[in-house]
C-alpha positions as CSV (number, residue, x, y, z in Angstrom):
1,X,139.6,79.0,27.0
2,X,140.9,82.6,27.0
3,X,141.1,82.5,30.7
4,X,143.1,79.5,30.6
5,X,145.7,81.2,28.4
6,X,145.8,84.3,29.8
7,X,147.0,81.7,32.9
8,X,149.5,80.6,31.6
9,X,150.6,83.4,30.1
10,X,150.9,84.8,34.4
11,X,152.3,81.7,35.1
12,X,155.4,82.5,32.2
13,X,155.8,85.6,33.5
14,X,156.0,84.9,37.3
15,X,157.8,81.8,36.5
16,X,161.2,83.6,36.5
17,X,160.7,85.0,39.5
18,X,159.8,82.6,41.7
19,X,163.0,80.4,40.0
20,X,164.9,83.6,41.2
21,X,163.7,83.1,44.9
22,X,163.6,79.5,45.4
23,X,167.5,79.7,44.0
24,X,168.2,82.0,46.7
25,X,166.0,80.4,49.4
26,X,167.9,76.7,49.3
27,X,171.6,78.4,48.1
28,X,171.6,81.6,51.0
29,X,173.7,80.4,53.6
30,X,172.2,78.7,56.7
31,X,172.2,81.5,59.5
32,X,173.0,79.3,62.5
33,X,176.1,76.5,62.6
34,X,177.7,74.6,65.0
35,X,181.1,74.0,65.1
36,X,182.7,70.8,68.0
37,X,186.5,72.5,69.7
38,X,187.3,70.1,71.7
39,X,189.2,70.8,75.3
40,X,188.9,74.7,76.3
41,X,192.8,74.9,76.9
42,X,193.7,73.1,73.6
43,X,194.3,73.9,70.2
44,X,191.6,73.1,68.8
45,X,189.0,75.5,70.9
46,X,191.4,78.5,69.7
47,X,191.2,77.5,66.1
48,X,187.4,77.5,66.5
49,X,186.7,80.6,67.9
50,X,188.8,82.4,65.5
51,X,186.8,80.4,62.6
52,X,183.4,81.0,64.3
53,X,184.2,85.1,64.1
54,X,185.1,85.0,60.9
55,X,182.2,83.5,59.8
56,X,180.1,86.0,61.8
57,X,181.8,89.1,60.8
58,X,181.7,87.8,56.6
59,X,178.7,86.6,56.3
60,X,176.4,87.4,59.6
61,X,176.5,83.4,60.7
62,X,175.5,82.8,64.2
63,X,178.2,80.7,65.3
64,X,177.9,78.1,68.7
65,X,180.9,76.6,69.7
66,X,180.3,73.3,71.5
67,X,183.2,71.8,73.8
68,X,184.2,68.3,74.0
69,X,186.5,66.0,75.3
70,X,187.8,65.3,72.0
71,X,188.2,63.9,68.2
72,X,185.9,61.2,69.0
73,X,183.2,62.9,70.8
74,X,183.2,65.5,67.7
75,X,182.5,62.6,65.4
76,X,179.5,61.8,67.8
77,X,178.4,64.6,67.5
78,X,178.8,65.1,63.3
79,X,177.0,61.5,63.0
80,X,174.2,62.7,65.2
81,X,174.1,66.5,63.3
82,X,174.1,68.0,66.4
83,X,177.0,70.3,64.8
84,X,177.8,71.0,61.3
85,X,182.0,71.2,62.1
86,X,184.1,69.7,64.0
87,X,187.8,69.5,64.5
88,X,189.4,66.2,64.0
89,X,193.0,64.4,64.6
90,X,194.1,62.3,61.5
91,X,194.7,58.4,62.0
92,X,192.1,58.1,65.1
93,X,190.7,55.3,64.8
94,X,187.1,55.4,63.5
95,X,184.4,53.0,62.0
96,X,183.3,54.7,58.5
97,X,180.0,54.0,58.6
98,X,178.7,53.0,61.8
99,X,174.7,52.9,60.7
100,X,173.6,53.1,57.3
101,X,171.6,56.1,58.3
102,X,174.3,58.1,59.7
103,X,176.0,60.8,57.6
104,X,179.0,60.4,56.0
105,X,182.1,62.2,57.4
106,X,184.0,63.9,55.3
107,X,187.2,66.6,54.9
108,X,187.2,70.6,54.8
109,X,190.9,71.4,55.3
110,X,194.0,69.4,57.0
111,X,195.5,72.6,59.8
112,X,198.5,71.7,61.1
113,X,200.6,69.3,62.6
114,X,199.5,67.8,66.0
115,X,203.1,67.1,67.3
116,X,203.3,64.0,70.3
117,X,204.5,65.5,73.5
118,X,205.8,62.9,75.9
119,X,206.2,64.6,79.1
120,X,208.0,62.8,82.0
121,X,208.5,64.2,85.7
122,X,211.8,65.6,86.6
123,X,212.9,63.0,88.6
124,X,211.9,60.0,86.0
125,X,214.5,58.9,84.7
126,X,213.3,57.5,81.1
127,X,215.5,54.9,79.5
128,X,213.5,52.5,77.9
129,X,210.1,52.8,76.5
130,X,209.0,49.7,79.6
131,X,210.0,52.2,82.0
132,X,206.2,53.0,81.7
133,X,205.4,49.7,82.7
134,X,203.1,50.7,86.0
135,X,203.5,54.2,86.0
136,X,201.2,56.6,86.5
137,X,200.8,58.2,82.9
138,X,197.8,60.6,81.6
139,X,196.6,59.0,78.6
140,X,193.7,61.2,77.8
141,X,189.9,61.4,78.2
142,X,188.4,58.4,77.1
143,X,187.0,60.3,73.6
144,X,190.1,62.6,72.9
145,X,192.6,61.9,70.1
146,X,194.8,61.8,73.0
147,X,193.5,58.6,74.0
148,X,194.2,57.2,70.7
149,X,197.4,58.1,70.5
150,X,198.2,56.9,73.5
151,X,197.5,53.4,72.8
152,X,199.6,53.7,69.4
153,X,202.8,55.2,71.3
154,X,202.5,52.2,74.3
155,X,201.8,49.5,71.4
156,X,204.6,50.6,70.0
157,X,206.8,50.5,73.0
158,X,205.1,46.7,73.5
159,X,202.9,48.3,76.7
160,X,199.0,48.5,76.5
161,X,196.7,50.5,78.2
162,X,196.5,48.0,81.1
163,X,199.8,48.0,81.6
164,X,200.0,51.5,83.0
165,X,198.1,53.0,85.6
166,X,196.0,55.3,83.2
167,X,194.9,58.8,84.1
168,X,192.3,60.6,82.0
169,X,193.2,64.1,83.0
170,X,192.6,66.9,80.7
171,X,195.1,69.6,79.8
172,X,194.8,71.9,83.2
173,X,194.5,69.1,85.3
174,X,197.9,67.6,83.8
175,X,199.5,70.6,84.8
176,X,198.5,70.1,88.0
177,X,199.1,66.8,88.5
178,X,202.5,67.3,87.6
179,X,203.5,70.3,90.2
180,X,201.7,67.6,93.0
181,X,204.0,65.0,92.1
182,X,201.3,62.7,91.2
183,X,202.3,62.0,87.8
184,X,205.1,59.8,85.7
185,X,204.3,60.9,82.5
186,X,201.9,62.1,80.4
187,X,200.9,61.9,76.2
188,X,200.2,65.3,74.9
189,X,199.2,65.8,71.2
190,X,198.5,69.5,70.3
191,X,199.5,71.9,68.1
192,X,202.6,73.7,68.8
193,X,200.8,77.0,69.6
194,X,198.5,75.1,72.0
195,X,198.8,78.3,75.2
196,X,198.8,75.3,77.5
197,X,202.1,74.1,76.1
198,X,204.6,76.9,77.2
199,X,203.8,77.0,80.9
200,X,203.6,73.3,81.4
201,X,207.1,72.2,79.6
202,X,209.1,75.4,81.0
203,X,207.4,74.2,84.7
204,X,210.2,72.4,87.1
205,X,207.8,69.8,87.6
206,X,208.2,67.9,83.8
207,X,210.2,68.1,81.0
208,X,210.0,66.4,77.4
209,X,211.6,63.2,76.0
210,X,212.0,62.0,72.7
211,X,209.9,59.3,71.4
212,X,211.7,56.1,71.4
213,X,212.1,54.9,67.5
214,X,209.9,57.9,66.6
215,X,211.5,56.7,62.4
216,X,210.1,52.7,63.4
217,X,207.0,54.2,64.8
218,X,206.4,56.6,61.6
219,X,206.9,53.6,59.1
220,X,204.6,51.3,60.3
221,X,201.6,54.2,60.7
222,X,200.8,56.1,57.5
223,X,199.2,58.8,59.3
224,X,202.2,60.0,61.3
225,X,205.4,62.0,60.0
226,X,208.3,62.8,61.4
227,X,209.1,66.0,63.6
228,X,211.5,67.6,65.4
229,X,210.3,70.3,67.9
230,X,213.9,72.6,68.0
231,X,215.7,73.7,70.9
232,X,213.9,76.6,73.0
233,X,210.5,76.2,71.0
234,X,208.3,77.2,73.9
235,X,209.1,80.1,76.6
236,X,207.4,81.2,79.6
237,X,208.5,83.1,82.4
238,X,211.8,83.5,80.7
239,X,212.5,79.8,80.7
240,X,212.7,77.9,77.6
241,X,212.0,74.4,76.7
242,X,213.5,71.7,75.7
243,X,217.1,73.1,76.3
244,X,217.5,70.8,73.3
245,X,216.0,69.5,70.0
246,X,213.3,66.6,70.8
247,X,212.7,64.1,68.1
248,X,208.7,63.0,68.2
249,X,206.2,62.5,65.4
250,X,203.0,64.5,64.9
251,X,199.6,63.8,63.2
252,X,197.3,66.4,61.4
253,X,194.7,68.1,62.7
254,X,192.1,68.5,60.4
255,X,188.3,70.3,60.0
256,X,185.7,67.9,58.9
257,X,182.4,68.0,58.4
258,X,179.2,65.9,56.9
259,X,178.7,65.2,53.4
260,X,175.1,66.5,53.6
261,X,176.6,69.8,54.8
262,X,175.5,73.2,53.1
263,X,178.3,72.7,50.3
264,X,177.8,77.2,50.4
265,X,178.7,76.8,54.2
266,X,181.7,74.8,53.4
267,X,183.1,76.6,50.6
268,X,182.8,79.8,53.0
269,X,185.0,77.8,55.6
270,X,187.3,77.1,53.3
271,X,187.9,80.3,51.9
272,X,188.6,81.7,54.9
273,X,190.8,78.9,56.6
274,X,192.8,79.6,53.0
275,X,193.0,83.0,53.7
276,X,196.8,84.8,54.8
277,X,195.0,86.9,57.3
278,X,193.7,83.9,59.1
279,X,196.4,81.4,58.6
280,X,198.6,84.6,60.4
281,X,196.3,85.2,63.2
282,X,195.8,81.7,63.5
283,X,199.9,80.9,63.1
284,X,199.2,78.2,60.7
285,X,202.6,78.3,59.5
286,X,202.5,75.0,57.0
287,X,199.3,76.0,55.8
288,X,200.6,79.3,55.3
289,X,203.8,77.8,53.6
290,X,202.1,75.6,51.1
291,X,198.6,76.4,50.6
292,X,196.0,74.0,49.1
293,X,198.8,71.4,49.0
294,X,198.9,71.2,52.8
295,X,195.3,71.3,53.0
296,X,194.4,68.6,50.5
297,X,196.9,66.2,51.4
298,X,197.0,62.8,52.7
299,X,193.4,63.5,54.2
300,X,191.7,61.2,56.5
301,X,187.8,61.5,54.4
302,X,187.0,62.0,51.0
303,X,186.9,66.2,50.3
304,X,183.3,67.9,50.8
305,X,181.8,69.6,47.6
306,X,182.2,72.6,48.9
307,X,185.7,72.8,49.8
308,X,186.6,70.9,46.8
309,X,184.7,74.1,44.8
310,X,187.6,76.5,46.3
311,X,190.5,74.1,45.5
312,X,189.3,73.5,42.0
313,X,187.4,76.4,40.7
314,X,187.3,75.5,37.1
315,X,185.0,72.2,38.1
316,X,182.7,75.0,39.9
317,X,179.2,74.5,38.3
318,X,177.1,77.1,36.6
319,X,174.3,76.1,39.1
320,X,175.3,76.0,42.8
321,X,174.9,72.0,43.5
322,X,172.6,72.3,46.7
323,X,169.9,74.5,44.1
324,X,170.4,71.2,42.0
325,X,170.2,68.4,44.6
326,X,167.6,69.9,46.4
327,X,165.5,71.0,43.3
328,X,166.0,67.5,41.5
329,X,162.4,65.7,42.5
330,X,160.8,69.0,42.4
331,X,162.0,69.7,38.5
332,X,161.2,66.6,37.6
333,X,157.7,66.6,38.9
334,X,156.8,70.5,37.2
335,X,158.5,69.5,33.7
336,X,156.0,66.2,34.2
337,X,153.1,68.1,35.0
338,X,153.4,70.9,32.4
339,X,153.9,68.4,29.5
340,X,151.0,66.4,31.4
341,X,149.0,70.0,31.3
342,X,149.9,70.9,27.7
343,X,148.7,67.7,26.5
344,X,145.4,67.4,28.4
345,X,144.6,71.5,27.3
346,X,145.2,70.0,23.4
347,X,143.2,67.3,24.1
348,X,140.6,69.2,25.8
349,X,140.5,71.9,22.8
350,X,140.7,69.4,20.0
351,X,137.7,67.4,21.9
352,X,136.2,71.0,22.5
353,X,136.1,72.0,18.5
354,X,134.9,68.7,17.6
355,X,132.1,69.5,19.2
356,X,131.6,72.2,17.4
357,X,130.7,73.6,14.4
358,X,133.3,74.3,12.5
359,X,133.8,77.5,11.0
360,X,133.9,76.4,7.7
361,X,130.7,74.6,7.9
362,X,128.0,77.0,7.1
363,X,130.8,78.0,3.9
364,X,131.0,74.0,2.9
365,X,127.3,73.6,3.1
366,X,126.8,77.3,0.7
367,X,129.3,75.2,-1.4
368,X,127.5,71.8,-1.7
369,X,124.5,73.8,-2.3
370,X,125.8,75.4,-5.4
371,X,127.5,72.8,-7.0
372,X,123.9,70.8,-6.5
373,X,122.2,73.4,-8.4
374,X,124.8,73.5,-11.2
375,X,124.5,70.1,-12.0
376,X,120.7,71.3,-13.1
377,X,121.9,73.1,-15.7
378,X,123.5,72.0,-19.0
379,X,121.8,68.7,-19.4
380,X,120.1,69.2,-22.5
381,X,121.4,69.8,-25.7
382,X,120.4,73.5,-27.0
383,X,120.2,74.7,-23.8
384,X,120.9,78.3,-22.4
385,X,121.9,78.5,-19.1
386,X,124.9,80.8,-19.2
387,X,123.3,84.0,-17.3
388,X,122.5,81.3,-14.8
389,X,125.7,79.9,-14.8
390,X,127.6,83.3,-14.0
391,X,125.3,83.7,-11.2
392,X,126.7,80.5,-9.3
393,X,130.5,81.4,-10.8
394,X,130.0,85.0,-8.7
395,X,128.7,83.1,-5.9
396,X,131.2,80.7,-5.7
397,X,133.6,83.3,-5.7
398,X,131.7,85.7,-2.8
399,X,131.6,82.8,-1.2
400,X,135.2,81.8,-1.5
401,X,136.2,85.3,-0.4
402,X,134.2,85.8,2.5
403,X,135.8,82.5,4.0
404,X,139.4,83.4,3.3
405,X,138.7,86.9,5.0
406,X,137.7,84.9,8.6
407,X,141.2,82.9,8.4
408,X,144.4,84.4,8.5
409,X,147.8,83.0,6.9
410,X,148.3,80.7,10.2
411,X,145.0,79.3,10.2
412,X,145.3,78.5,6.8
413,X,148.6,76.6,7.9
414,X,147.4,75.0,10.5
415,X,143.8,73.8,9.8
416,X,143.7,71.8,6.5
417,X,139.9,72.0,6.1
418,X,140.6,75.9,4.6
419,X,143.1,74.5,1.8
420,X,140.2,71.4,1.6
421,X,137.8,74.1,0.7
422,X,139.6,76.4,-1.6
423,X,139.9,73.3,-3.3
424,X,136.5,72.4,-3.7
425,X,135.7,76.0,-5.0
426,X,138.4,75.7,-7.8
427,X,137.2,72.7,-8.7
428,X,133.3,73.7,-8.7
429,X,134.6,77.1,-10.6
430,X,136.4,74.9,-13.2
431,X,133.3,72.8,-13.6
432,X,131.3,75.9,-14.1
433,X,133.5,77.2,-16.4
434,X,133.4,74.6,-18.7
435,X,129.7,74.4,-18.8
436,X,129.2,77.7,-20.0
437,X,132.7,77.8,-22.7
438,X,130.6,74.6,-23.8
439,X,127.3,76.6,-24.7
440,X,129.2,79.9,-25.6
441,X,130.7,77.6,-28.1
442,X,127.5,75.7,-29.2
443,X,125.7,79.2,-29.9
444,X,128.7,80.5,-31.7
445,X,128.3,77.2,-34.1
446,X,124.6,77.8,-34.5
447,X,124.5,81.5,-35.4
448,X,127.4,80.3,-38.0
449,X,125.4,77.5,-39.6
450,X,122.2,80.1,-39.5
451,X,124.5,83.1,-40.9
452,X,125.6,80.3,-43.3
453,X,122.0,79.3,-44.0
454,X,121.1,82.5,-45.3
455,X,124.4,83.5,-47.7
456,X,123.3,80.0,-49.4
């Protein structure tokens, strides 16, 4: 038994500290992530790099960026967790849930507009959106964002991928397509800080057109705004293009990630991706502008824990919700087996003193004993037993006093034999007590009627 408390009394005292470490051990970020970019010459694979040092130089992540062809391939690859982030373009078309197994996808942060570059060879002369019709037009590789859009701008001009001759050239090889004369026209959809953008539209061999009934186009497809890219907007080799504004539309691009995601991982993320020096760096110039309204709004997924943490701080939990999640079975199970433990120790010790012999036992049977031997005496009329009856009063109460002095004010409290017993010993001193008032009186009334006896 005292080995079994002493125990539990180790296992109170280490308890805190091994709550202390598992806390950290499942809340401390994870030390390798992977983060999908996309093309090497676009946006996106810019945006990633910078992201990927961040997280390196704040909080010693080892970061590996994996290159793709595009949005699509980056939601492969969340599905599959063969990377933890991946940049995304809003309104791609997408199933939701393709296997109930599969992690669901959800938002960090929208970035910035992805604006639609149609870019048409100098000698093209584009008048009507069927112009395209048979053309030689670079729609994208088959995963890319690109691609998607591609198909929403020729369904909106009443074309469809079969009706042009399709080229699934990446960003370099558009430019080089271009300068070889081998190309009509080409859908672009990067951010307007993508580097391939200033040395392909200020090129001789292209230029950029405005999107047919880019306000038609916008109406009918939530996902897309309006956008106007101004006169001289890109510059290279002190050219600058377009010599005049270009009205197009743009999507979002946004960083997504899974919803089983470490929510500590994503809340990093966002800070950063929220932070001035980054959105500078980074020339995030509508996130800069407008903050967490940007980055909230009109996203394509529900918002990750984490990120949702750093937009809302006051719904931030006391306890970091991955300690909780992951903890849940496991706290269930030790609050089960310590009540399970505490009862079956009860049960063992209350089974254990049973047993036994209790420690009032040898008292009670003292007790029983005395009151047996009292009931000899006074049970004839005339009789003196008073010296004999003082002799079990003073053992009754040696007795009485030697079993109060094993107990202690708790015992008493706990263990109702003791108040049982100084019970019994009142009651047994009571009895004795009247037994000898009863002959001190009766000898008082004889040596009157004798003193009386004599007078007379």
């Amino acid at each position: 038994m005292k080995k079994l408390r002493l125990l539990l009394v180790a296992v109170l005292i280490l308890l805190p500290f091994g709550v202390h470490y598992c806390y950290h051990w499942l809340t401390d970020l994870p030390r390798e992530v992977a983060i999908a970019t996309g093309p090497e010459h676009g946006r996106y694979h810019g945006l990633a790099e910078s992201l990927a040092r961040e997280l390196e130089n704040r909080h010693n992540i080892d970061v590996r960026l994996v290159p793709t062809s595009g949005t699509f391939a980056n939601l492969r690859l969340l599905r599959t967790r063969q990377v933890d982030l991946a940049l995304y373009q809003s309104g791609s078309p997408y199933d939701d849930q393709p296997d109930e197994n599969a992690p669901r996808i959800q938002a960090v942060a929208a970035l910035y507009p992805e604006v639609v570059h149609l870019l048409v060879a100098r000698d093209f002369e584009l008048t009507a959106p069927g112009d395209l019709a048979g053309k030689r037009v670079a729609i994208g590789p088959p995963d890319s964002g690109d691609r998607a859009t591609s198909d929403r701008l020729l369904r909106h001009f009443g074309l469809g991928l079969k009706d042009v001759d399709g080229a699934p050239l990446n960003y370099a090889e558009i430019e080089q397509a271009f300068r070889d004369g081998e190309l009509d026209a080409a859908f672009l959809t990067l951010g307007v800080n993508a580097p391939i953008l200033p040395r392909i539209t200020a090129s001789d061999a292209c230029r950029l057109a405005a999107i047919p009934f880019a306000a038609a186009l916008v109406r009918r497809t939530p996902s897309m705004s309006s956008y106007t890219l101004p006169a001289g907007m890109y510059q290279a080799n002190g050219r600058f293009a377009p010599p005049q504004q270009v009205e197009t539309v743009a999507l979002r691009a946004q960083l997504i990630t899974r919803d089983d995601t470490h929510a500590g991982l994503i809340a990093a993320a966002t800070r950063i991706l929220l932070s001035e020096d980054f959105q500078k760096a980074n020339q995030l110039v509508d996130l800069f502008e407008n903050g967490k309204q940007f980055a909230t709004s009109r996203p394509d997924f529900p918002l990750h824990a984490g990120a949702i943490r750093v937009y809302d701080p006051e719904l931030h939990p006391i306890v970091n919700s991955d300690f909780v999640e992951a903890t849940e079975g496991t706290r269930s199970f030790v609050v089960s087996l310590l009540i399970a433990g505490y009862l079956a120790f009860r049960w063992f010790r209350q089974r254990q003193e049973r047993k036994q012999e209790h420690r009032l036992d040898r008292y009670m049977t003292a007790l029983l004993d005395i009151e047996r031997r009292q009931m000899e005496l006074d049970q004839q009329a005339g009789a003196n037993d008073i010296e004999r009856l003082q002799t079990l009063l003073d053992e009754i109460t040696t007795l009485r006093q030697q079993a109060l002095g094993e107990f202690t004010a708790h015992d008493m409290n706990e263990d109702r034999s003791v108040e049982c017993f100084v019970h019994m010993c009142h009651s047994l001193s009571d009895k004795v007590n009247a037994k000898m008032t009863r002959q001190r009186f009766e000898r008082q009334i004889e040596r009157l009627l004798k003193k009386a006896d004599t007078s007379g």
